[in-house]
LUMTORRO-123173 format. One record per residue: residue in three letters; z, y, x of N, C-alpha, C, CB in turn. Coordinates in steps of 0.02 Angstrom, whole numbers, plus 50000, padded with zeros to 5 digits. Atoms other than C-alpha are relative to their C-alpha. Glycine has a CB too. Layout:
# LUMTORRO-123173
alaZYXZYXZYXZYX
...
# end
This chain:
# LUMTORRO-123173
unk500004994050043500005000050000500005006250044500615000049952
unk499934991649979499475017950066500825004749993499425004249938
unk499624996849981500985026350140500215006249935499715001950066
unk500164993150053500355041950032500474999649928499054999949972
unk499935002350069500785031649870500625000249991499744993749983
unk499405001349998502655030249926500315005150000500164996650041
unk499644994949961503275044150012499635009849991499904996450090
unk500074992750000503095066149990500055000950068500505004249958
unk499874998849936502865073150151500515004649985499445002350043
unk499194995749989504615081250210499795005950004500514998650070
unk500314993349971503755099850216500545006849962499015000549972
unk499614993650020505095113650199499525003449942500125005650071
unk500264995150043504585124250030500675005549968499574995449938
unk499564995750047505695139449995500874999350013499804997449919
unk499445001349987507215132650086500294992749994500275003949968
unk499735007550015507245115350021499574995250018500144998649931
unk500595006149966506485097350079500024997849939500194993650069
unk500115005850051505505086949951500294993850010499344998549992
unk499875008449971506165068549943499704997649964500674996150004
unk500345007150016505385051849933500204998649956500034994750037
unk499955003750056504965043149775500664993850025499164996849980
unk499445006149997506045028649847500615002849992500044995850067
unk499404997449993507565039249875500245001849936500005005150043
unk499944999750068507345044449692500204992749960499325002949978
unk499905009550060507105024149628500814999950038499204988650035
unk499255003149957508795021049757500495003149967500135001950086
unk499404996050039509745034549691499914998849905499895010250025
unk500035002850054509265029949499500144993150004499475001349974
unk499965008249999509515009249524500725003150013499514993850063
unk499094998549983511355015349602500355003249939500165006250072
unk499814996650069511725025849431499964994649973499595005949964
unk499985002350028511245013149347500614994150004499474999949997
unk499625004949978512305000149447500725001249982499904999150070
unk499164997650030513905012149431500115000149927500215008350020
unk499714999150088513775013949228500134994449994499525002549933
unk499885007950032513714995349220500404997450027499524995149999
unk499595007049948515054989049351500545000049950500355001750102
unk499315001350039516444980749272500525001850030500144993549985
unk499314995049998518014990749266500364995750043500455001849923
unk499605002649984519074985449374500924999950020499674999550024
unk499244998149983521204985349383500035001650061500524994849989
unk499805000649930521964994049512500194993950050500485003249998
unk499675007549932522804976849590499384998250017500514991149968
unk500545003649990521154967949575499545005650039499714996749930
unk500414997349980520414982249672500174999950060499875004949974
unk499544998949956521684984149781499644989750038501035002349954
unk500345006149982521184964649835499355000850005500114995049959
unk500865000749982519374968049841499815003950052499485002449941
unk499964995549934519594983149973500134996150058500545005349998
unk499535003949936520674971050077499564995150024500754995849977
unk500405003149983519434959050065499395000450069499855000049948
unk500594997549971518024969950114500285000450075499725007449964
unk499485000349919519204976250271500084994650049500745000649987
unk499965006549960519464957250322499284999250030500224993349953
unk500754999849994517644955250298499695003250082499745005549931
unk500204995949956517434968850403500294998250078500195006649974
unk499615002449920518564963450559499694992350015501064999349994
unk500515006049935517874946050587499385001349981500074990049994
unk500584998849968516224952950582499905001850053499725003049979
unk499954998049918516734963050725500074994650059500655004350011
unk499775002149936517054949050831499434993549962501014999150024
unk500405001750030515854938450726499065000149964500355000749985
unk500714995250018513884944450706499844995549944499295000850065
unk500435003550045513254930350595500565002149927499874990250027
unk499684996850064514584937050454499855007549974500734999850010
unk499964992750033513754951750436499505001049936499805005850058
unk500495000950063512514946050304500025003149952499994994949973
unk499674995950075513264952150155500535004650016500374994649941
unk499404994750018514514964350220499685006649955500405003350080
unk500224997250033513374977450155499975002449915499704998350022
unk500035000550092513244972349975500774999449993499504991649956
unk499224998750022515194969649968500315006450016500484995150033
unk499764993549985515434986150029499775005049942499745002250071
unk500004995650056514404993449897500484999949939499424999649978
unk499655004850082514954983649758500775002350013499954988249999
unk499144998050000516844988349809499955006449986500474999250072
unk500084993150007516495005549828499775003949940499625001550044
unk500084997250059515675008449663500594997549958499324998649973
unk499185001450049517244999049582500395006950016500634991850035
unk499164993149996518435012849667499655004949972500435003950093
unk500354995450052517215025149587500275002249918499344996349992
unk500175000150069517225018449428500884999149974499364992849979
unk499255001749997519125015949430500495006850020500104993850061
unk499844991949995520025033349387500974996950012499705006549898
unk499354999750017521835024149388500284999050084500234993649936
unk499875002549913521795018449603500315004450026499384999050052
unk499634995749953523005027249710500244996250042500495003949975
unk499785004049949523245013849834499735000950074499884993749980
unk500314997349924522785014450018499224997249977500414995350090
unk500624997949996520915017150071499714995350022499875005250031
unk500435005649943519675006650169500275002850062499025000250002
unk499674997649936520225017350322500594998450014500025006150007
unk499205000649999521875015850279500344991250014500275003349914
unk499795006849982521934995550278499684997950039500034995549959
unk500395002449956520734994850404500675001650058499175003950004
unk499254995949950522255005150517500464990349990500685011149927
unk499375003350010523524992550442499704993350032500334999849916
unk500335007649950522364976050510500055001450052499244997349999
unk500114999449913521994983050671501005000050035499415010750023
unk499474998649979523854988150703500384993250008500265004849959
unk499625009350026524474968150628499494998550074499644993949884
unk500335004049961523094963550766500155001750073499335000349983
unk499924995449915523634975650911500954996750008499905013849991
unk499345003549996525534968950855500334992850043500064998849938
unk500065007049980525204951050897499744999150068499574996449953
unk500215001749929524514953551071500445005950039499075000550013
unk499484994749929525874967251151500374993850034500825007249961
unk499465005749934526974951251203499474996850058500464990749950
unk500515001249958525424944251288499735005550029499554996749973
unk500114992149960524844962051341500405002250051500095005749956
unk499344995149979526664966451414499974991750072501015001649910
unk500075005249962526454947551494499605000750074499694995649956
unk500395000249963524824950851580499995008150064499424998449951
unk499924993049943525244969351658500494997150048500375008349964
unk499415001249935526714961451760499414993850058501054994249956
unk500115004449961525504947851823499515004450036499814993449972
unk500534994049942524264963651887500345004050051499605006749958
unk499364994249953525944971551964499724997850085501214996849984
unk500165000349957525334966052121499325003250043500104995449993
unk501114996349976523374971252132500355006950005499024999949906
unk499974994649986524364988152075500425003550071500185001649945
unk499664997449957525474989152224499524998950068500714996849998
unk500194999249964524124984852315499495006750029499934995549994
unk500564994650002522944999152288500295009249989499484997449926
unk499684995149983524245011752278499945004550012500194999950024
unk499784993149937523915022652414499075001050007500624996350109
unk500534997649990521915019252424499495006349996499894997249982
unk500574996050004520535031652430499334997049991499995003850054
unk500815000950031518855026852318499525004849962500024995049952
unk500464994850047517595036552233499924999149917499214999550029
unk499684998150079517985041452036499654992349973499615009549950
unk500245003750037516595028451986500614994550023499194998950010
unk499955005150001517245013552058500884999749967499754997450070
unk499224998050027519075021952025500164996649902500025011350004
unk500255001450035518425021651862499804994149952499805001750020
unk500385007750011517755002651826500854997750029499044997050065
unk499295003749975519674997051907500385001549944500395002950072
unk499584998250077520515006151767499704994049951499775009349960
unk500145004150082519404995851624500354993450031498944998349964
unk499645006949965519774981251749500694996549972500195001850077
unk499165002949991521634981251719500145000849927500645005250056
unk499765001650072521544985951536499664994949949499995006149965
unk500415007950030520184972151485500564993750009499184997350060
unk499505006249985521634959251575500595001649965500194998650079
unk499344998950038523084966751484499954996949942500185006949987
unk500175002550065522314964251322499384993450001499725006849957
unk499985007849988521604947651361499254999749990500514994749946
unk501044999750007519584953151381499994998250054499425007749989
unk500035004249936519624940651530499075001750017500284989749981
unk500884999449971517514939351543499915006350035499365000149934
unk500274993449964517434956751551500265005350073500035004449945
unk499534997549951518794961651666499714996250081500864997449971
unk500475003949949517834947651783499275004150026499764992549960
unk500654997949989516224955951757500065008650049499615000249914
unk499734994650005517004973951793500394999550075500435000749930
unk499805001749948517754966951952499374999750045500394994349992
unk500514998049931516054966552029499715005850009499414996150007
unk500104995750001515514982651975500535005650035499834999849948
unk499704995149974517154989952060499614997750081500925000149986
unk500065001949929516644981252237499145005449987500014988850026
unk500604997849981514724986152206499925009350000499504996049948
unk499944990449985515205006952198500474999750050500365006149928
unk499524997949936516595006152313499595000750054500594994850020
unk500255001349940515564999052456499195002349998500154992250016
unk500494992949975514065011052457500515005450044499665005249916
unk499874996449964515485020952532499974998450086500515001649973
unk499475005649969515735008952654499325000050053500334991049945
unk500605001849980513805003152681499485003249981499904994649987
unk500624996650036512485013852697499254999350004500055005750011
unk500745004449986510615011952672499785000550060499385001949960
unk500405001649941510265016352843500264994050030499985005650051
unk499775004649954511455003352916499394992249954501134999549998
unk500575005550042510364991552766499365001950041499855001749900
unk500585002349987508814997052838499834997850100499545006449964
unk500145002049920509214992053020500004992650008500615003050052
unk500015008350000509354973852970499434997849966500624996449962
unk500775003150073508124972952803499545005350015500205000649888
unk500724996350004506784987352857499955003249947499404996050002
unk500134994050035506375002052782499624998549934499625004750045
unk500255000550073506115004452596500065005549977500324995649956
unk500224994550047505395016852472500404999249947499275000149980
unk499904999550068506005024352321499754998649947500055003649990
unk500465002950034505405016452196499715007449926500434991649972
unk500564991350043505015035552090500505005650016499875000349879
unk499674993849982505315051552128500625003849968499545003949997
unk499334999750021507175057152111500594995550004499955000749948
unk499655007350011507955040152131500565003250046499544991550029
unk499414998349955509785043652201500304993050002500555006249970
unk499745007549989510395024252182499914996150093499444994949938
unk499995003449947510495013652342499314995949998500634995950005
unk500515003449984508905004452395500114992950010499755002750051
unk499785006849961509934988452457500514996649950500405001550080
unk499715002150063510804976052337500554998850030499714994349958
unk499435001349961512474971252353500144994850036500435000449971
unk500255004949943512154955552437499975000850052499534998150000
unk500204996849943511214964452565500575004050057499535004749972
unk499444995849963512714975552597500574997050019500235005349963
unk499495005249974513984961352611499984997450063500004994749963
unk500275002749955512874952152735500125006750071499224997749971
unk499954993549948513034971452829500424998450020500065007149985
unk499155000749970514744968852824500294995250059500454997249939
unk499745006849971514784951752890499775002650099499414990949953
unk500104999249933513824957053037500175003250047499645000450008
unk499674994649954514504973453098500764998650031500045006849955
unk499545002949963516144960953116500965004149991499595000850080
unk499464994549999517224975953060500734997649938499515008449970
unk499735002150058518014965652901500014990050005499465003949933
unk499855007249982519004949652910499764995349948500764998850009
unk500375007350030518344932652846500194998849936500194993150039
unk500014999950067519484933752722499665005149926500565000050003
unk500014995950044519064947552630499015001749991500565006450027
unk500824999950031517094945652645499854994249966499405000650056
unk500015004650034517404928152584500145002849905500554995250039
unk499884997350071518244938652409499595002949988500495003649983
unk500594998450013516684948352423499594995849940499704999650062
unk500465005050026515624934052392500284996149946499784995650053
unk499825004150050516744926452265500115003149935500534996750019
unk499784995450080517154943152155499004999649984500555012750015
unk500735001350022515024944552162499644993149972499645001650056
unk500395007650040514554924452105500535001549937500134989550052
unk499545003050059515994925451976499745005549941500985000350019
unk500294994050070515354942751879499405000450009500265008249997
unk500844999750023513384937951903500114993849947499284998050077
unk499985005250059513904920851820500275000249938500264995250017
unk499664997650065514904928551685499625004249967500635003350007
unk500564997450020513454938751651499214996849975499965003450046
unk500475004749990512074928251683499944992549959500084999150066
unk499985006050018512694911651643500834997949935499984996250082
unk499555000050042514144912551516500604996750034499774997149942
unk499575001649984515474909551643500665000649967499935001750042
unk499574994550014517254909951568500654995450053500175001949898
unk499375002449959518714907951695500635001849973500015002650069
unk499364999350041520464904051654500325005050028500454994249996
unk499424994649984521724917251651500335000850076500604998149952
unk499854999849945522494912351823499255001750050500414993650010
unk500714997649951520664914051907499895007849990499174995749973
unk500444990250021520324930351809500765005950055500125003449842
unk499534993549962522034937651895499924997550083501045000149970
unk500055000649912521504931152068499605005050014499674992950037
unk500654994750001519914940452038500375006650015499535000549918
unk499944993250008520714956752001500345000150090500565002849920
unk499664995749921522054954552166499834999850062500624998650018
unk500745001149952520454951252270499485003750001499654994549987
unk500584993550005519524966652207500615003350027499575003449914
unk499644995149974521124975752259500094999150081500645000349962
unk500065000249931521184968752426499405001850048500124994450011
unk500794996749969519374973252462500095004850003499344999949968
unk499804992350012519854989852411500455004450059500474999949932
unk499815000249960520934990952525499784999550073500224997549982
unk500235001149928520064986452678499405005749989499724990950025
unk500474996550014518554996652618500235006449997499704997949948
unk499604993249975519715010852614500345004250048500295000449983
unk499614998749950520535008952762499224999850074500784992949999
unk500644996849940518565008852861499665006049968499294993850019
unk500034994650032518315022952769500355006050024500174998549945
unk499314995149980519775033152843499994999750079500844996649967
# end
């Protein structure tokens, strides 16, 4: 069907925009929908909000439930419409009261997992890094508090891969791997992957075995958690973190 047949072009006249025939059928089918919904009691509404709200939270953590949240959202929403007697909390308002029941149930495990980071934090203390990678360490420690293990893994390589541009720079990369172009004009990123810059490390001899070994183990553990749906248990995910802080550390201290 010709475009034409559907739609008014949007053309300012006199201050105001024409609208689309559809927007007209949408907004008439919805009138029609509100005169006809069946009335509904406050309680029984009060339960159909809560619903929707539930609805709504394991979708969030859920994608294939999102099928119909749409249509239960209308359909609720024209009830509280059509329903002059409701004075009970809101969708916002029990959406608050879920999240809060859900943030309740993980402070003892939250309050758990900050004492087991007390160490990464005493290690990094005193360092000197640049805001980004500063930056990516913070989400680090609050992904593990609240028990976003994958990501706090993944987030662990992104602190090593900004730190150590301070550390390794492309000329020392292009005295081993040969000179490389920008790939377009303006490019301020590094030319050399972090791989490349590890292997720097290894060779210039300046950084002990251990700590280029945590290199190589915070980088396989957050490409495979990316890449390959790694998920490591809780005790691995806090080795991770007090192995990005010890890098940090050394990387700070050839830095200085």
């Amino acid at each position: 069907m010709c475009p034409v047949a559907l739609y008014f072009d949007e053309n300012k006249y006199e201050g105001e925009y024409e609208t689309s025939i559809l927007k007209y059928l949408e907004g008439a089918i919805e009138s029609w929908d509100f005169e006809n919904e069946i009335e509904s009691s406050p309680e029984d509404l009060y339960e159909l909000i809560k619903q929707f709200c539930a609805s709504l939270m394991t979708a969030s953590t859920n994608l294939s439930e999102t099928e119909s949240l749409y249509e239960l959202f209308t359909r609720t929403k024209r009830q509280v419409r059509a329903c002059d007697d409701y004075d009970g909390p809101d969708f916002n308002e029990i959406i608050e009261m879920q999240l809060a029941k859900e943030a309740i149930s993980m402070i003892a495990s939250g309050a758990s997992n900050l004492w087991d980071i007390f160490v990464a934090l005493c290690c990094i203390r005193d360092i000197e890094i640049n805001n980004i990678s500063m930056h990516y360490l913070q989400r680090v420690l609050r992904c593990y508090i609240w028990g976003m293990y994958p990501e706090a893994t993944i987030l662990c390589r992104s602190v090593i891969e900004t730190a150590i541009d301070d550390t390794v720079s492309d000329s020392s990369c292009e005295a081993i791997f040969g000179e490389r172009k920008s790939p377009y004009p303006g490019f301020k990123g590094s030319l050399y992957t972090l791989n490349e810059k590890i292997i720097v490390l290894k060779k210039d001899g300046g950084v002990p075995g251990e700590i280029v070994d945590h290199f190589d183990t915070i980088k396989w553990r957050g490409n495979k958690s990316v890449h390959c749906g790694l998920v490591l248990n809780k005790e691995e995910v806090k080795k991770t973190i007090i192995h990005t802080a010890k890098v940090l550390v050394i990387l700070s201290n050839l830095n200085n």
